[in-house]
N, C-alpha and C positions, 0 to 999 in steps of 0.2 A: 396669598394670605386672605382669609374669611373671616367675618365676624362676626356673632352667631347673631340671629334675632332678638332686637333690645341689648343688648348685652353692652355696658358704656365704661368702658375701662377708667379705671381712676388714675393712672398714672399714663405719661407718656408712652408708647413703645419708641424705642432708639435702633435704627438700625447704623453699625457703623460700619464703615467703608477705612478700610487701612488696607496703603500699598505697602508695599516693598522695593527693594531698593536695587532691583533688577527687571527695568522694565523699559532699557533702551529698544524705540522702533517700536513697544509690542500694538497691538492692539487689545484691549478688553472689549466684550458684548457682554449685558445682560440684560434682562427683561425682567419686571414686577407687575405681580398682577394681584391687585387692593378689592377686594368687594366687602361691601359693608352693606348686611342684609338690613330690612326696616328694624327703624328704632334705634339701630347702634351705634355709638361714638367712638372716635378714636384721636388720637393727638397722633402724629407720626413723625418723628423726627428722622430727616436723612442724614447722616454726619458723615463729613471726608474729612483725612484725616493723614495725611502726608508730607512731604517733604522733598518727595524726588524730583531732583534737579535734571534728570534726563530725559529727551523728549519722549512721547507715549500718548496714545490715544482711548479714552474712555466712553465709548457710545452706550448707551443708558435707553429703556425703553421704558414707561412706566401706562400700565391701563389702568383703570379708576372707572370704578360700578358703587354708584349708592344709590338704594331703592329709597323706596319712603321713607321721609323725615329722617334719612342718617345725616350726619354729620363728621364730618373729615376738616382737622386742621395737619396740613401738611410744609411743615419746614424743614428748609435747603441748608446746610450750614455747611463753609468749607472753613476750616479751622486754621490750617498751614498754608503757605507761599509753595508751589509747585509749577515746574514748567509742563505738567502736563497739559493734553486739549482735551476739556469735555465738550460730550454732546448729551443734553437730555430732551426726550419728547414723551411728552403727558398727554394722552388723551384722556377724557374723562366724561362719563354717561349719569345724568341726577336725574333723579326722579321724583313725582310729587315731594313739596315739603322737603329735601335734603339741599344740604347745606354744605358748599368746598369752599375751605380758605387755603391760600398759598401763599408761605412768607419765604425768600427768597435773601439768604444772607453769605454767598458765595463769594466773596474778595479771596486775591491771592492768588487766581489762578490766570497762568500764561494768557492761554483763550479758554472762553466758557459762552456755550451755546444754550440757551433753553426756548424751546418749543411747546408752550402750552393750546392745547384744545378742549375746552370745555361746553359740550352739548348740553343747552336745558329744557330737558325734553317734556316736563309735563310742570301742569301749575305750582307757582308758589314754591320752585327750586328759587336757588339762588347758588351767585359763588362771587369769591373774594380773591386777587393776587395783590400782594406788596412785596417790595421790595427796595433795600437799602444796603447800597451798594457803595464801597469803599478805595477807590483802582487809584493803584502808585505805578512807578514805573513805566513800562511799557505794556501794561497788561488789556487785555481787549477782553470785554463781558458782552452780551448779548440777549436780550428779553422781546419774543417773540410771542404774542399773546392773541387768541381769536377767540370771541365767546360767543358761540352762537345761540340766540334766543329763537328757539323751535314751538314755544308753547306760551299762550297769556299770562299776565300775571306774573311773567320772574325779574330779579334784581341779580345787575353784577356790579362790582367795584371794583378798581383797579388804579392803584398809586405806586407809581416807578420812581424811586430816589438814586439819584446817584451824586459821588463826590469823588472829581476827577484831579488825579494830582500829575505833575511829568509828564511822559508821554502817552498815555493811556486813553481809553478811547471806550467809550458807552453808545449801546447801541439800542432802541426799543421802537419796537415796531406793531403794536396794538390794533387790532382790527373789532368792531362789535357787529356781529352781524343777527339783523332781526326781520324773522320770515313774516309773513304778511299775517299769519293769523295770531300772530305775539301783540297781541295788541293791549294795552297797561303794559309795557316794556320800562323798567326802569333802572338804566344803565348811565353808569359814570367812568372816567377816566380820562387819568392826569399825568403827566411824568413832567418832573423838575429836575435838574441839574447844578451845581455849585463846582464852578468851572476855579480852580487857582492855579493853573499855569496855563499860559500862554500857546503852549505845546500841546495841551490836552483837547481831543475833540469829544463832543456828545453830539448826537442824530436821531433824531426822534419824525415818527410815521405814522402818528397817530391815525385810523379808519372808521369810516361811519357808513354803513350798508344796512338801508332800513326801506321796507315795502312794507311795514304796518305803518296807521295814521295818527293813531291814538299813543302815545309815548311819550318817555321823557328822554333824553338822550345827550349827551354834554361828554367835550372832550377839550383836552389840551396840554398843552405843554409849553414849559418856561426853562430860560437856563440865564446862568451869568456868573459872575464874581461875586464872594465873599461883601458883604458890608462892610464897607471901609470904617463907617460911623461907630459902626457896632465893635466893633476890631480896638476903634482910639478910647472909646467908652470904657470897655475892660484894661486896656491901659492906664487910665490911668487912676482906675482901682489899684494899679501897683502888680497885675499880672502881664508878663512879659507877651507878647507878638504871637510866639509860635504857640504858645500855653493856652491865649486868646482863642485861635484859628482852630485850635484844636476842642474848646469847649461850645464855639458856635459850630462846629462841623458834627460835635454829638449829637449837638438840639435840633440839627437839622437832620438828622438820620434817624432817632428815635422816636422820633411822630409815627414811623413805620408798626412800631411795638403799641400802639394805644390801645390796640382792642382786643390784645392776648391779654385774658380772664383768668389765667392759672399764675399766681404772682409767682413761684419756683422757678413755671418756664420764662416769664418775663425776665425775670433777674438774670437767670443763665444768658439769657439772649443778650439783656443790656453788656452783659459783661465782654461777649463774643463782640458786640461791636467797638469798645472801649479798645479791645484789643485788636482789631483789625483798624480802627481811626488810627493807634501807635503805630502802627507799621510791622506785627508782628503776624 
């Protein structure tokens, strides 16, 4: 997919992703290839959308080319509970002035792998990943992230949420990496977790690989239990425990949505996680 010079779509494009219900053992391949010439915008929503309870494997390949001053917001969304395993790997090439965000809202799934690579190869790029993440049961998700800062002058961001219920298991492993002539480098990155069962593991790897001197650079990561305080407080408003755990576990996963400017996709979005905090 191409998109022509200046040319800034007003609505999102949606591409959707629906299985079928014959797909014991199979494997899927596909490959995506995004260029976004100067000047152009695009919103891109990826949507899955399944249900199959049988095992199957999904490997996903996605490249990503923005010249000048394009801008790409690209979100993950898996709608349904499936025992399938994905794998996705993003690379992605920005050039002067373009701008990638990546919002990550993939609960529901068995196992789910993502590989992000983001090259910013000339000044005053920049790129964004978030993600907020919902895992019941036994489900294992996976955020694998390296940004590397190849030219002065660029910003990236990156904030990992997760909220681990059962036995389920979150995994993020963030690397920034900034060559020597990237000097005015100004990169952040965070992952938090909200651990409520006992049973549930999070792993976080946060990296910092820098040969320029001139930079800003800040990373880290937090995890734990639910506010107990915060939990007896809404009780004793007269709303029940689980109704509680469930209204602090929104607020803590929709900080992810703050900086989506399109209120439409916002609301779809809030609603998508509303619905994956229930359990559906």
């Amino acid at each position: 997919m191409e998109v022509a010079k200046n040319y800034k779509l007003k609505k999102p494009l949606i591409i959707y992703n629906y299985f079928s219900k014959n797909l014991k053992n199979k494997i899927l391949n596909n490959k995506n290839s995004i260029k976004l010439n100067s000047g152009s915008e695009l919103t891109l929503i990826d949507f899955n959308d399944g249900h199959e309870q049988s095992n199957f494997i999904k490997n996903t390949i996605d490249t990503i080319s923005l010249d000048e001053n394009a801008v790409l917001k690209n979100i993950l969304i898996q709608e349904s509970k499936s025992n399938g395993h994905f794998y996705k790997y993003i690379q992605g090439s920005l050039e002067g002035g373009s701008n990638y965000e990546n919002y990550i809202l993939s609960s529901g799934l068995k196992l789910n792998k993502i590989e992000i690579e983001i090259n910013l190869n000339k000044d005053n790029s920049s790129c964004s990943i978030y993600s907020a993440l919902n895992l019941l049961e036994d489900q294992h998700q996976e955020i694998k992230t390296r940004i590397n800062h190849n030219s002065p002058n660029c910003k990236s961001y990156q904030k990992i949420k997760n909220v681990l219920n059962d036995k389920s298991r979150g995994i993020y492993q963030g690397k920034i990496f900034v060559e020597k002539i990237a000097q005015k480098t100004d990169a952040y990155q965070l992952s938090k977790a909200l651990i409520l069962n006992d049973d549930a593991e999070f792993d976080a790897k946060p990296e910092l690989e820098i040969y320029a001197d001139d930079v800003k650079c800040s990373h880290g990561s937090t995890s734990g239990s639910i506010d107990s305080d915060a939990v007896h407080y809404l009780m004793t408003r007269g709303i029940l425990k689980k109704e509680a755990i469930r209204l602090l576990t929104n607020g803590f996963l929709n900080e992810i949505l703050e900086n989506i400017t399109i209120s439409e996709v916002k609301i779809f979005l809030e609603k998508i996680l509303e619905r994956q905090i229930n359990g559906h």
